[in-house]
PDB file of N, CA, C and O in Angstrom, chain B, residues numbered from 101:
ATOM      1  N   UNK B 101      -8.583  10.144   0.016  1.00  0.00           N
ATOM      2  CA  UNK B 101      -8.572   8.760   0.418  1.00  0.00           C
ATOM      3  C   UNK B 101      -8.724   8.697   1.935  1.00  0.00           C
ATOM      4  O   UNK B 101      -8.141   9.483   2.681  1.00  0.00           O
ATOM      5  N   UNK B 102      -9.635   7.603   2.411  1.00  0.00           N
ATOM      6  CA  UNK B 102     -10.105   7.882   3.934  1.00  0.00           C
ATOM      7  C   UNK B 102      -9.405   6.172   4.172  1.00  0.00           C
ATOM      8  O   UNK B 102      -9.685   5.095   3.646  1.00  0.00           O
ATOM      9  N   UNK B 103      -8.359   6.594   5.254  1.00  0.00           N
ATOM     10  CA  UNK B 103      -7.763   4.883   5.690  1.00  0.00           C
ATOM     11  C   UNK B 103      -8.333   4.554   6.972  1.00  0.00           C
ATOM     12  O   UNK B 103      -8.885   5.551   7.435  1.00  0.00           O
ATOM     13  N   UNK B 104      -8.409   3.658   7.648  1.00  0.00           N
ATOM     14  CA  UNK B 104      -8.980   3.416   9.234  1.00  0.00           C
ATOM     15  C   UNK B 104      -8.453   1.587   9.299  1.00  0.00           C
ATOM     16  O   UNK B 104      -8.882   0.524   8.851  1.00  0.00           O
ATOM     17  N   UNK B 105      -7.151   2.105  10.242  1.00  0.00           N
ATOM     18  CA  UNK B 105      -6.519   1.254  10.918  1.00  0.00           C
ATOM     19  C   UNK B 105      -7.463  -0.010  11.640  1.00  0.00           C
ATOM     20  O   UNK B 105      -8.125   0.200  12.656  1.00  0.00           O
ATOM     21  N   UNK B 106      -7.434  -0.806  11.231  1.00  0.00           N
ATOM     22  CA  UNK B 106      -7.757  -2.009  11.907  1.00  0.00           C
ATOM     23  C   UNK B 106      -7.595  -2.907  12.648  1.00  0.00           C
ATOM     24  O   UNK B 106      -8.449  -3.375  13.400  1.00  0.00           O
ATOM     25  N   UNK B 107      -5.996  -3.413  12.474  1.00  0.00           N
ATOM     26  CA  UNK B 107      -5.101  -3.725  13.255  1.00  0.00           C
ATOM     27  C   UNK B 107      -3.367  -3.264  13.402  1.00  0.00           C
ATOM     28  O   UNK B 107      -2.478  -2.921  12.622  1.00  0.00           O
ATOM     29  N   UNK B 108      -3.484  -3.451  14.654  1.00  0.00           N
ATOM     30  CA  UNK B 108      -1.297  -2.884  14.776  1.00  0.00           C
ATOM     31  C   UNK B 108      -0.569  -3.787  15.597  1.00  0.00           C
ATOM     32  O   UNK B 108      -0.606  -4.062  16.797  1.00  0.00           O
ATOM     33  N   UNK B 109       0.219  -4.241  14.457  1.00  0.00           N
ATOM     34  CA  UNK B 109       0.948  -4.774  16.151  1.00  0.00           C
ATOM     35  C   UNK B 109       2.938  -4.375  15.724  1.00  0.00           C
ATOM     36  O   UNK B 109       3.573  -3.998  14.739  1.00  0.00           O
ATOM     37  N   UNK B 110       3.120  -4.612  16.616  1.00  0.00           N
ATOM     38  CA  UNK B 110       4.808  -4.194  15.892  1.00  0.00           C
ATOM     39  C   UNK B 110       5.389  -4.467  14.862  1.00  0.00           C
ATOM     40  O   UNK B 110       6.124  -3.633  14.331  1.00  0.00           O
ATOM     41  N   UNK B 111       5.144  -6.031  14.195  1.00  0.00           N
ATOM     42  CA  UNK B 111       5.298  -6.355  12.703  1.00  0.00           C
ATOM     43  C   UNK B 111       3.874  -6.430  11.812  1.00  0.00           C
ATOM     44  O   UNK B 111       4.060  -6.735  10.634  1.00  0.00           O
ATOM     45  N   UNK B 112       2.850  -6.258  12.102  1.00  0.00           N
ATOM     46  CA  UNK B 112       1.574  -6.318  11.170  1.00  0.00           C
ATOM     47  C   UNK B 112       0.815  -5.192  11.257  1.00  0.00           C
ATOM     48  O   UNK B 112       1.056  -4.320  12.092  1.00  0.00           O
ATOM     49  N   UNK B 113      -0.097  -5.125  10.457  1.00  0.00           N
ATOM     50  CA  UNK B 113      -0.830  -3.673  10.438  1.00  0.00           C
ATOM     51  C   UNK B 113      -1.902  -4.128   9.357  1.00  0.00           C
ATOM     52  O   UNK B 113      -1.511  -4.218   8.193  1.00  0.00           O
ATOM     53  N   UNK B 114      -3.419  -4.464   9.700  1.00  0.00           N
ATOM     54  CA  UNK B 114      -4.318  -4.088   8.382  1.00  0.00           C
ATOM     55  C   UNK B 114      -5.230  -2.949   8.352  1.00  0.00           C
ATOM     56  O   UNK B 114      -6.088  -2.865   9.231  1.00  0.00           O
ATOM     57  N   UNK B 115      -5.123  -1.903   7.274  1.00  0.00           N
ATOM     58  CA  UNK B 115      -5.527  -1.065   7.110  1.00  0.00           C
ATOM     59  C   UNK B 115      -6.987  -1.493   5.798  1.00  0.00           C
ATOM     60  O   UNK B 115      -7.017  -2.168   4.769  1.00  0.00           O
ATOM     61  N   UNK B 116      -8.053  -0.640   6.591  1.00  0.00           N
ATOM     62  CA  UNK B 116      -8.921  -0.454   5.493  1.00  0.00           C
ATOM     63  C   UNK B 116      -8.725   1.119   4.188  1.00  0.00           C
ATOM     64  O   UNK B 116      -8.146   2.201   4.283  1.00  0.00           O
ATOM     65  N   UNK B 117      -9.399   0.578   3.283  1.00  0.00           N
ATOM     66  CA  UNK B 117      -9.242   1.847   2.275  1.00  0.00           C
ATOM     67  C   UNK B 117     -10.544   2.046   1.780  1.00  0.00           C
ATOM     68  O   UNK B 117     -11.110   1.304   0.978  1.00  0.00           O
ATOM     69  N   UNK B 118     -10.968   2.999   2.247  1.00  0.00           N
ATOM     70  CA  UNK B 118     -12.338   3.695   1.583  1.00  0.00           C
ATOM     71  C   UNK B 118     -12.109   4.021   0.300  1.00  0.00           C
ATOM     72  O   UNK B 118     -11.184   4.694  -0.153  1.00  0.00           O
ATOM     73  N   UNK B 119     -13.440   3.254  -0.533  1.00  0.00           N
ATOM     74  CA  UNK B 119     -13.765   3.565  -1.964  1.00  0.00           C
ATOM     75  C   UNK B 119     -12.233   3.217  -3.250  1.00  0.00           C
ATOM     76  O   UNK B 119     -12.252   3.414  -4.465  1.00  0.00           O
ATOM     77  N   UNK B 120     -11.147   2.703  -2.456  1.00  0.00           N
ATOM     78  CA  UNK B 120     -10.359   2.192  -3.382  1.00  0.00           C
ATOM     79  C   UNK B 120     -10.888   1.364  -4.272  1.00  0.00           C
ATOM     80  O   UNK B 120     -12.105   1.177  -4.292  1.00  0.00           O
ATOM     81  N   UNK B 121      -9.811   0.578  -5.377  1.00  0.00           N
ATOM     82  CA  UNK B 121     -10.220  -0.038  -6.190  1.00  0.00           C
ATOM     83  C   UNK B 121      -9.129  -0.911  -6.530  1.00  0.00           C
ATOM     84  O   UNK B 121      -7.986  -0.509  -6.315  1.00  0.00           O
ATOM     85  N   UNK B 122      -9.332  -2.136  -7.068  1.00  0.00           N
ATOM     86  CA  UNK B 122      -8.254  -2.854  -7.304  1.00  0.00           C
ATOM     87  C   UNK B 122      -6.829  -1.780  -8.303  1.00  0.00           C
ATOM     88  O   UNK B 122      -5.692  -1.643  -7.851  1.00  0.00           O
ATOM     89  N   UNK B 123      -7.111  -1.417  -9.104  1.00  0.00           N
ATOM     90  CA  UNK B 123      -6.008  -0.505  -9.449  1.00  0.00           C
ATOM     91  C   UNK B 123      -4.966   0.361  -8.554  1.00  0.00           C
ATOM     92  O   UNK B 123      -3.771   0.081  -8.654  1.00  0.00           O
ATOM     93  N   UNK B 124      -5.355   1.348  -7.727  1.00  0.00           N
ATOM     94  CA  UNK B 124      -4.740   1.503  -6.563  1.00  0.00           C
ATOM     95  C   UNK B 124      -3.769   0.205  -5.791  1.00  0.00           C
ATOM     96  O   UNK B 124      -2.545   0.083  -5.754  1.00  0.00           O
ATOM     97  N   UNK B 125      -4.864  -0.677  -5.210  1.00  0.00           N
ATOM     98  CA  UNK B 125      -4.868  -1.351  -3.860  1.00  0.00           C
ATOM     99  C   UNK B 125      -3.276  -2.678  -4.613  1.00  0.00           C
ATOM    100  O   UNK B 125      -2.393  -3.304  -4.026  1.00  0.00           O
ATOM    101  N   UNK B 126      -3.618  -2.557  -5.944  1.00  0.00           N
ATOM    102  CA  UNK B 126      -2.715  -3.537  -6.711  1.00  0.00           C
ATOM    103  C   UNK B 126      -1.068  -2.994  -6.742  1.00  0.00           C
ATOM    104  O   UNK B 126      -0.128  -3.785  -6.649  1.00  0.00           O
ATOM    105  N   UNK B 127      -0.928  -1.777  -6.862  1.00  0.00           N
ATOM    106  CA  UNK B 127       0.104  -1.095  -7.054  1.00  0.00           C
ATOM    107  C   UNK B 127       0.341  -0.832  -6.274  1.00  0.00           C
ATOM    108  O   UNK B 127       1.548  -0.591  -6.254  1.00  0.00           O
ATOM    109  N   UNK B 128      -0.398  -0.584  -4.863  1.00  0.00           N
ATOM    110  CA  UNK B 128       0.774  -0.191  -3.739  1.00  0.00           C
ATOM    111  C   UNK B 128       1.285  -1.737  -3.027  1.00  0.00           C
ATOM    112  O   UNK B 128       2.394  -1.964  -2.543  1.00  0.00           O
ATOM    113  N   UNK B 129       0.117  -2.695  -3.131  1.00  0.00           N
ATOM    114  CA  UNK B 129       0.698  -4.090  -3.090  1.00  0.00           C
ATOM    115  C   UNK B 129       1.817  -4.607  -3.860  1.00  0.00           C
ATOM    116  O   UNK B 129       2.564  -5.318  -3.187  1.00  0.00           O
ATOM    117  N   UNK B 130       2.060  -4.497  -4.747  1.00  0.00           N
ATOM    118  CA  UNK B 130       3.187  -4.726  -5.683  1.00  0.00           C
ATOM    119  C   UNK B 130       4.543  -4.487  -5.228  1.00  0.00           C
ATOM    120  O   UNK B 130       5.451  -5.307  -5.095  1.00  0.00           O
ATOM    121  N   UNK B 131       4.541  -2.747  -4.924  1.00  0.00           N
ATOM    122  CA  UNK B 131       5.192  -1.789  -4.492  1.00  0.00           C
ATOM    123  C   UNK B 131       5.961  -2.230  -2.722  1.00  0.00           C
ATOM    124  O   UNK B 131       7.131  -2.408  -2.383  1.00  0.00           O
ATOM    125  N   UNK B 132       4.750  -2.272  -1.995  1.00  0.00           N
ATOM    126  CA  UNK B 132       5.418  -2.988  -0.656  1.00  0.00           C
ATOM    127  C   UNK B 132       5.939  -4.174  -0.659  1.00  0.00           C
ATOM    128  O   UNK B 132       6.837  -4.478   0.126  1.00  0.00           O
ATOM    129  N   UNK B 133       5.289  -5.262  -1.821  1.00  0.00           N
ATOM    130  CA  UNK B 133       6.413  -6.323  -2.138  1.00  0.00           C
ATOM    131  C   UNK B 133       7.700  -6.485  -2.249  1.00  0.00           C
ATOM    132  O   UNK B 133       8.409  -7.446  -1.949  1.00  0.00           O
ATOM    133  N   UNK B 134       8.020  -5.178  -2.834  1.00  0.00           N
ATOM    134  CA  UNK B 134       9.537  -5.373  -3.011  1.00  0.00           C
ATOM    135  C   UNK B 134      10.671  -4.581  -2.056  1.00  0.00           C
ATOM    136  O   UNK B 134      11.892  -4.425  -2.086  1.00  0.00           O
ATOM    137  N   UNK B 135       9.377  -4.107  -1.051  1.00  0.00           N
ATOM    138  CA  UNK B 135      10.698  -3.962   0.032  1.00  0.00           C
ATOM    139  C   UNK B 135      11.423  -5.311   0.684  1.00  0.00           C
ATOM    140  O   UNK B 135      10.610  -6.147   1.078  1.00  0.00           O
ATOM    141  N   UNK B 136      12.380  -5.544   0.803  1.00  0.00           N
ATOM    142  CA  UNK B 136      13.063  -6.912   1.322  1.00  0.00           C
ATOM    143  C   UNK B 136      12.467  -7.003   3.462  1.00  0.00           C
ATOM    144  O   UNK B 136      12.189  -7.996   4.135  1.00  0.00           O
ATOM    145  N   UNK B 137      12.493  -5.848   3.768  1.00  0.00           N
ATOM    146  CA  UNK B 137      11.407  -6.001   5.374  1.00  0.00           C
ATOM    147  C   UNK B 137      10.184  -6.887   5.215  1.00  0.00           C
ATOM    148  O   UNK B 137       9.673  -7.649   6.036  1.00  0.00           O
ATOM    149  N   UNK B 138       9.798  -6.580   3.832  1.00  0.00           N
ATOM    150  CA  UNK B 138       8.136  -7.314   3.989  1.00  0.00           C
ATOM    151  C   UNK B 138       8.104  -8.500   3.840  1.00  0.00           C
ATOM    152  O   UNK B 138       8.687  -9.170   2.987  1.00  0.00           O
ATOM    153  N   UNK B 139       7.168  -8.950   4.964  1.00  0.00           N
ATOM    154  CA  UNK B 139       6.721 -10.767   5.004  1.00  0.00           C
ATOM    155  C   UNK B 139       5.736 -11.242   3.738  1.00  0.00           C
ATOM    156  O   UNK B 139       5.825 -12.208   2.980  1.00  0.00           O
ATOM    157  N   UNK B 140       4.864 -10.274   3.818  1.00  0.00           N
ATOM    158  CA  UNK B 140       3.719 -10.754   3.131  1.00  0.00           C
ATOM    159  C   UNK B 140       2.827  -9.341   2.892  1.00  0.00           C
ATOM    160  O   UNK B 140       2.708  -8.740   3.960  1.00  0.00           O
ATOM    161  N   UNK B 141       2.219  -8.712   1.844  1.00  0.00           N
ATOM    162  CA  UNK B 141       1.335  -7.878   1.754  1.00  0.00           C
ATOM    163  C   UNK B 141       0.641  -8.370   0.081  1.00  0.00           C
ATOM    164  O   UNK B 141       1.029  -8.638  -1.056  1.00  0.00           O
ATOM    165  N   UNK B 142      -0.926  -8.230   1.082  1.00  0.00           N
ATOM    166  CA  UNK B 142      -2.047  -8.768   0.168  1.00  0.00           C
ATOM    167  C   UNK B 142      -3.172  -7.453   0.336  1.00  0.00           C
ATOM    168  O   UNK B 142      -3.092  -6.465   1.066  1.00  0.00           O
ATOM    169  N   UNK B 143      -4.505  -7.952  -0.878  1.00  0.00           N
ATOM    170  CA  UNK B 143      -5.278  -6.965   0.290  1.00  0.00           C
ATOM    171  C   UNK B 143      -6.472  -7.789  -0.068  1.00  0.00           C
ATOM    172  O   UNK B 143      -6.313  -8.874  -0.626  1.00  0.00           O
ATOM    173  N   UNK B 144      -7.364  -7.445   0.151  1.00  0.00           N
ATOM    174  CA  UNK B 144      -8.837  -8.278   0.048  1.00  0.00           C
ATOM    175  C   UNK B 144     -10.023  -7.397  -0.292  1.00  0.00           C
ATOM    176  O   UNK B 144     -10.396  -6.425   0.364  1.00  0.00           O
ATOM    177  N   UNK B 145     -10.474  -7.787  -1.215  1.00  0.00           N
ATOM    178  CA  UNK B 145     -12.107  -7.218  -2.144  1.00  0.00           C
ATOM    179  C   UNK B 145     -13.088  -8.818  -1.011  1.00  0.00           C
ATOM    180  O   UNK B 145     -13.010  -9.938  -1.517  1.00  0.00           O
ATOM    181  N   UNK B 146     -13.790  -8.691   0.222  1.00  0.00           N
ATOM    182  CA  UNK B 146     -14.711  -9.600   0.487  1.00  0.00           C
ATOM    183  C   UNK B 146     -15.830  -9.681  -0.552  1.00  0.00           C
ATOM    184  O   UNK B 146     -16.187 -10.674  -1.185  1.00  0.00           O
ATOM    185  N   UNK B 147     -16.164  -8.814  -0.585  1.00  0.00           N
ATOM    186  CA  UNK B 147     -17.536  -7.993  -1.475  1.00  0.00           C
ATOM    187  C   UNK B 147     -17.151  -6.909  -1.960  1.00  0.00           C
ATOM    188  O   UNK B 147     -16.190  -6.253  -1.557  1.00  0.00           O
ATOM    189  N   UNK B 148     -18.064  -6.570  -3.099  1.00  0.00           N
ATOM    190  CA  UNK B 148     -17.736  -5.742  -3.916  1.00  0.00           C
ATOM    191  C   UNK B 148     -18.231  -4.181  -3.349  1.00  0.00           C
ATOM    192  O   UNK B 148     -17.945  -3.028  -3.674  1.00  0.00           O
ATOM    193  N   UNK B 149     -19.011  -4.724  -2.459  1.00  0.00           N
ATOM    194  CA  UNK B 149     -19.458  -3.220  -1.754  1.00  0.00           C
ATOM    195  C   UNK B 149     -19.135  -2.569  -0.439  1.00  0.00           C
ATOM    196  O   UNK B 149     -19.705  -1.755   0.287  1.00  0.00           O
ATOM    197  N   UNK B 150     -17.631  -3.457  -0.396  1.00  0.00           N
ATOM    198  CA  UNK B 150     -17.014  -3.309   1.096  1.00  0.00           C
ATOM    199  C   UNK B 150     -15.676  -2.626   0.435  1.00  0.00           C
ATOM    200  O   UNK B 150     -15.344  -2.833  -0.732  1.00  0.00           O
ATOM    201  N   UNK B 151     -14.753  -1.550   1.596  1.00  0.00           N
ATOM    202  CA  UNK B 151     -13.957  -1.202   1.297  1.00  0.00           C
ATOM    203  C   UNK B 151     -12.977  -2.624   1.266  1.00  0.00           C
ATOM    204  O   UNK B 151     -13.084  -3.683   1.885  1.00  0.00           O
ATOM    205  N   UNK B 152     -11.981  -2.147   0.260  1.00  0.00           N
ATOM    206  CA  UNK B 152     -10.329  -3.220   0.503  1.00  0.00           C
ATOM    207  C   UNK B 152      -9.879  -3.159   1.825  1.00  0.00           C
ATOM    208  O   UNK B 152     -10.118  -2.261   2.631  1.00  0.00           O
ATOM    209  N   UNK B 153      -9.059  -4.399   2.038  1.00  0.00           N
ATOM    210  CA  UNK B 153      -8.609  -4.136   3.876  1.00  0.00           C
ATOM    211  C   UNK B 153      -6.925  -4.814   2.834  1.00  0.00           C
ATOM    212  O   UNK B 153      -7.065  -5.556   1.862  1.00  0.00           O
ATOM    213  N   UNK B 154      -5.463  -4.331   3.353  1.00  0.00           N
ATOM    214  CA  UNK B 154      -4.487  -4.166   3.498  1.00  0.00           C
ATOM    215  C   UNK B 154      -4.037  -4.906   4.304  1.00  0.00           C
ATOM    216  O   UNK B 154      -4.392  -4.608   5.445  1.00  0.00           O
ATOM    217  N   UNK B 155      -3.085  -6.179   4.205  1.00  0.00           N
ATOM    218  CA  UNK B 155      -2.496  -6.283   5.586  1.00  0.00           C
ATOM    219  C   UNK B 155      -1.064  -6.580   4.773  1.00  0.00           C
ATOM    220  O   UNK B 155      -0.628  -7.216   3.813  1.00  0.00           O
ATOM    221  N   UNK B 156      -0.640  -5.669   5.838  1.00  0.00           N
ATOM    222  CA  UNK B 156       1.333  -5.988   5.294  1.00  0.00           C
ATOM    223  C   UNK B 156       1.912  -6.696   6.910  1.00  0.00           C
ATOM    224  O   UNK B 156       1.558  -6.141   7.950  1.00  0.00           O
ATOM    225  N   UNK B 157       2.646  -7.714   6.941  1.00  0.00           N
ATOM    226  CA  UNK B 157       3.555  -8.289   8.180  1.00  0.00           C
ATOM    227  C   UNK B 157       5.177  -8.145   7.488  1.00  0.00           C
ATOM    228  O   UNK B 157       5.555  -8.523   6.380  1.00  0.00           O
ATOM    229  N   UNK B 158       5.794  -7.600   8.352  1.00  0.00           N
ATOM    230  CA  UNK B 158       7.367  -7.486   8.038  1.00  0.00           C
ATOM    231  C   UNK B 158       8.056  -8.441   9.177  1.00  0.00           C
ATOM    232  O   UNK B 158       7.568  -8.839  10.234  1.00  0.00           O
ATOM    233  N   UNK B 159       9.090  -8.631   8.728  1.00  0.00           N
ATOM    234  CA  UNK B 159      10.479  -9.334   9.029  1.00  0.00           C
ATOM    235  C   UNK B 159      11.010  -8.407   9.833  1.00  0.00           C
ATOM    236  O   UNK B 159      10.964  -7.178   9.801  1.00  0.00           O
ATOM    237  N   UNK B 160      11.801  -9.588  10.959  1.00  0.00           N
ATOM    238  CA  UNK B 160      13.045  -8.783  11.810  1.00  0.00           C
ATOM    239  C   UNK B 160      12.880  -7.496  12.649  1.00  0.00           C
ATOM    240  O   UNK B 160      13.801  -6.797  13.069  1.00  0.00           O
ATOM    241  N   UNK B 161      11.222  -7.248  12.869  1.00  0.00           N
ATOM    242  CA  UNK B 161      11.206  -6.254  13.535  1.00  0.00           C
ATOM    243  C   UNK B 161      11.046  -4.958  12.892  1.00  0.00           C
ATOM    244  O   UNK B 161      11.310  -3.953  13.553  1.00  0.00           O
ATOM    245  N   UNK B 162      10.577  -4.831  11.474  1.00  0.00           N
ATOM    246  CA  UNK B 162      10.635  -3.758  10.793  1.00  0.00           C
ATOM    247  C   UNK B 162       9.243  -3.740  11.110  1.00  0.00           C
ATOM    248  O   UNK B 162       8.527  -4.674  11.471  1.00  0.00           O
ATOM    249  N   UNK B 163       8.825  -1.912  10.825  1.00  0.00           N
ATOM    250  CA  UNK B 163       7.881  -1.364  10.854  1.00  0.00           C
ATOM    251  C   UNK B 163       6.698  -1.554  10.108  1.00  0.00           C
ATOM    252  O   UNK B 163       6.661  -0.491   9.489  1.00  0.00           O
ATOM    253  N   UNK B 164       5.657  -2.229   9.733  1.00  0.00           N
ATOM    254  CA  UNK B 164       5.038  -2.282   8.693  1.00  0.00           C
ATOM    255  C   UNK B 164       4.105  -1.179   8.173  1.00  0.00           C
ATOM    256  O   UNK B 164       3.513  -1.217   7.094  1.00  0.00           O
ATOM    257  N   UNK B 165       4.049  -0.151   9.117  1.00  0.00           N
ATOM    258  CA  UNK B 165       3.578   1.098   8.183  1.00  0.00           C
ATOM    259  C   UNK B 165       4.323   2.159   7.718  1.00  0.00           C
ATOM    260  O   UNK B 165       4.004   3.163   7.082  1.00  0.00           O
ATOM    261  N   UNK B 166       5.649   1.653   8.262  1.00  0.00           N
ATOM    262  CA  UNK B 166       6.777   3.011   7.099  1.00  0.00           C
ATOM    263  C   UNK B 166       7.354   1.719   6.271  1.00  0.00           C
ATOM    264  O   UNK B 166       8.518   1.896   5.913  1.00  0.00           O
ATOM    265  N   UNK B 167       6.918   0.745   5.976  1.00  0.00           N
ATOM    266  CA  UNK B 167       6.845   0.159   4.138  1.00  0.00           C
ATOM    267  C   UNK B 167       5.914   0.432   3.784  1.00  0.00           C
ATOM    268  O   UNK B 167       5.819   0.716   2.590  1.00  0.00           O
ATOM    269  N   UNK B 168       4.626   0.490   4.729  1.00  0.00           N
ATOM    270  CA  UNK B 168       3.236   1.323   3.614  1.00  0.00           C
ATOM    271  C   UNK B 168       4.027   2.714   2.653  1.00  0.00           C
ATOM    272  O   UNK B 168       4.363   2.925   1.488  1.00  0.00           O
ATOM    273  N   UNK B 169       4.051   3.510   4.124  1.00  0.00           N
ATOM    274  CA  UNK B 169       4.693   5.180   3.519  1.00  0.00           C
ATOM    275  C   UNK B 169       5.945   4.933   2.236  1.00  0.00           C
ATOM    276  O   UNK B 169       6.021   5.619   1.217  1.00  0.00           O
ATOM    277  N   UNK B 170       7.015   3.594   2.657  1.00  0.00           N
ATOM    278  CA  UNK B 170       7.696   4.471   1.640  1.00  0.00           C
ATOM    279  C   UNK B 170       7.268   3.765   0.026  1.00  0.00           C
ATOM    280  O   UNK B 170       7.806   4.005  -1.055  1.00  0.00           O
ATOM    281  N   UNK B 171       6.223   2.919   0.301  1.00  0.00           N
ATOM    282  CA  UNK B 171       5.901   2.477  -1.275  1.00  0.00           C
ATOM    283  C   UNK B 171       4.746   3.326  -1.572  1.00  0.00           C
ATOM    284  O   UNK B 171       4.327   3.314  -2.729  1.00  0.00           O
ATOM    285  N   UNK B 172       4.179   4.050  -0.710  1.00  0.00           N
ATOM    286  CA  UNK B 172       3.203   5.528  -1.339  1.00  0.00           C
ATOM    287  C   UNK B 172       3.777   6.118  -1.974  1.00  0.00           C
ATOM    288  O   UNK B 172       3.355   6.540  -3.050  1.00  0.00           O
ATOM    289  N   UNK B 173       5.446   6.441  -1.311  1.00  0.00           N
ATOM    290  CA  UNK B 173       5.850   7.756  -1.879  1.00  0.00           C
ATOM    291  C   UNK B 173       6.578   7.216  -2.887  1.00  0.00           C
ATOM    292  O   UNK B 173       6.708   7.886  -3.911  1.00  0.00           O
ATOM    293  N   UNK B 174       7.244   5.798  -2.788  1.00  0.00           N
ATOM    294  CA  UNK B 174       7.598   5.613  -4.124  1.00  0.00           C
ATOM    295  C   UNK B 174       6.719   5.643  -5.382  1.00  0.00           C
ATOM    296  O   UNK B 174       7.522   6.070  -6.212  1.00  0.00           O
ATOM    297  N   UNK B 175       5.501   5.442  -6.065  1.00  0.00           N
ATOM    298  CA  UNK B 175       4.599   5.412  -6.551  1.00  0.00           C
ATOM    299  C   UNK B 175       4.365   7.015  -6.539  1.00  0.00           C
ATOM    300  O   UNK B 175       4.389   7.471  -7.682  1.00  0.00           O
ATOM    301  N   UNK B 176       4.198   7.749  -5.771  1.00  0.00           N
ATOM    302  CA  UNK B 176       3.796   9.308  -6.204  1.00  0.00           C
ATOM    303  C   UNK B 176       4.887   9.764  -6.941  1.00  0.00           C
ATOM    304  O   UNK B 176       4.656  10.669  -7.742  1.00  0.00           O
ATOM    305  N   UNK B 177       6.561   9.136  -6.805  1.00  0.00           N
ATOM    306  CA  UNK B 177       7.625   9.782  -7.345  1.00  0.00           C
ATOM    307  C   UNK B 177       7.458   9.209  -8.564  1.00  0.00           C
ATOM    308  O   UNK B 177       7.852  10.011  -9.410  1.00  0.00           O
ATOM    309  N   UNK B 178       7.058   8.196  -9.066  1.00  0.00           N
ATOM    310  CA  UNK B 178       6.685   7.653 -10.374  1.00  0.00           C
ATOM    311  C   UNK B 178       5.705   8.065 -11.123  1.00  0.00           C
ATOM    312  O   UNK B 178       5.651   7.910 -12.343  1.00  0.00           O
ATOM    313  N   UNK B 179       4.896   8.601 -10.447  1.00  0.00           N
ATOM    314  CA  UNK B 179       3.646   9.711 -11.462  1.00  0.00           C
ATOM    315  C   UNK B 179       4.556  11.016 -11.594  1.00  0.00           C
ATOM    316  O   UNK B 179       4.797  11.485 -12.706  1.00  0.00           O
ATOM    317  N   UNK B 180       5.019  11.548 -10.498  1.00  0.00           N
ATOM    318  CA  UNK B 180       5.561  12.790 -11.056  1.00  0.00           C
ATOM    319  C   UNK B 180       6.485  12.448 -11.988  1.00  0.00           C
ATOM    320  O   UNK B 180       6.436  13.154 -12.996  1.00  0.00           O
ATOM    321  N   UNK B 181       7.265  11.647 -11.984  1.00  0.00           N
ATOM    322  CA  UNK B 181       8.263  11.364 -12.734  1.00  0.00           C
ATOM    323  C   UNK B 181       7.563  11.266 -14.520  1.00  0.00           C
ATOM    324  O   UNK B 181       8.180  11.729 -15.479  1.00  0.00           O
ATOM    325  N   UNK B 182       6.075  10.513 -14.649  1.00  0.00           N
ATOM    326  CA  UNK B 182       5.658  11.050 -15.863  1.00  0.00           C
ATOM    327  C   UNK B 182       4.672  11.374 -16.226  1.00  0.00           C
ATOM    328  O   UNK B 182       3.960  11.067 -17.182  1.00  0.00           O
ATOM    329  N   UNK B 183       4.590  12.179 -15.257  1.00  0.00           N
ATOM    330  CA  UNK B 183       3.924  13.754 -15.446  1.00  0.00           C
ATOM    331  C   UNK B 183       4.808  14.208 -16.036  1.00  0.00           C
ATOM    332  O   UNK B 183       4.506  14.342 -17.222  1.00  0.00           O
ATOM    333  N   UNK B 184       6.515  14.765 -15.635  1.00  0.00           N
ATOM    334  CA  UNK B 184       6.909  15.854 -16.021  1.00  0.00           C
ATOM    335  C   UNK B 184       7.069  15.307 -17.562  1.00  0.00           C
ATOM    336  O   UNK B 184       6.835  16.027 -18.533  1.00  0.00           O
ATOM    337  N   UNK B 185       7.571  13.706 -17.679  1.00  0.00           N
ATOM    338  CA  UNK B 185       7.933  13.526 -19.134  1.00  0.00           C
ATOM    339  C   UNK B 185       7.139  13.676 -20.400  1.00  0.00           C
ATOM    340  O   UNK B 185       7.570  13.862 -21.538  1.00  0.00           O
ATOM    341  N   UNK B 186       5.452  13.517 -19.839  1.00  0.00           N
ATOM    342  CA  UNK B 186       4.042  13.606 -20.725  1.00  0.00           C
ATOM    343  C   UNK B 186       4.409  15.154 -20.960  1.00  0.00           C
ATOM    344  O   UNK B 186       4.515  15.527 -22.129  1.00  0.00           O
ATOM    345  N   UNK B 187       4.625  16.152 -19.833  1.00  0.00           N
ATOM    346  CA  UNK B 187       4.631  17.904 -20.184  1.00  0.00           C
ATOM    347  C   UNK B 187       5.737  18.052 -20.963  1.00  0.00           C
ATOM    348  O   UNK B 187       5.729  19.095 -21.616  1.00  0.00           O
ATOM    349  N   UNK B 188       6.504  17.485 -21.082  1.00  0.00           N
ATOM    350  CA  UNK B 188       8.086  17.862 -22.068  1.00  0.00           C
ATOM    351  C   UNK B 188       7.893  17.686 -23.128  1.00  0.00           C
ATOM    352  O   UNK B 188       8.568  18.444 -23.824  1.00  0.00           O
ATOM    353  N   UNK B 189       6.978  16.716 -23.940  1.00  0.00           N
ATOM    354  CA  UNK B 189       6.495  16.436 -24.845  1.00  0.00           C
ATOM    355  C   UNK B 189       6.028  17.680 -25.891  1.00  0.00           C
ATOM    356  O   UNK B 189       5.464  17.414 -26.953  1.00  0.00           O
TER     357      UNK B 189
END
């Protein structure tokens, strides 16, 4: 996955995502929703032949790209999580 920062500012951040797809771009949106820091995170399909662009704004001074990171890693702990349960099977 190739990201390229677009904008930063102390509470906002839009990131582009090369070759994502609404599946991805939906679930980590979801995911940063429910941190209680976040203001608002959307992302945008302009065209269908443009990458998604990301923008998360947080509250109170929180970081808005370690709510990116920790709803990545929440979401990777949820595949592993069934991964291992699909292999136990």
């Amino acid at each position: 996955m190739e990201i390229k920062i677009i904008e930063l500012e102390a509470d906002k951040v839009r990131i582009s995502f090369a070759g994502e797809t609404h599946t991805y771009m939906n679930a980590l949106t979801n995911e940063i929703l429910a941190d209680p820091a976040v203001d608002v995170a959307s992302y945008d399909f302009r065209f269908h032949f443009v990458d998604p662009t990301l923008l998360v704004t947080t509250k109170d001074g929180a970081d808005p790209v370690a709510a990116i990171i920790r709803a990545a890693k929440t979401i990777a702990a949820d595949c592993n999580d069934l991964i291992a349960q699909i292999e136990q099977q």
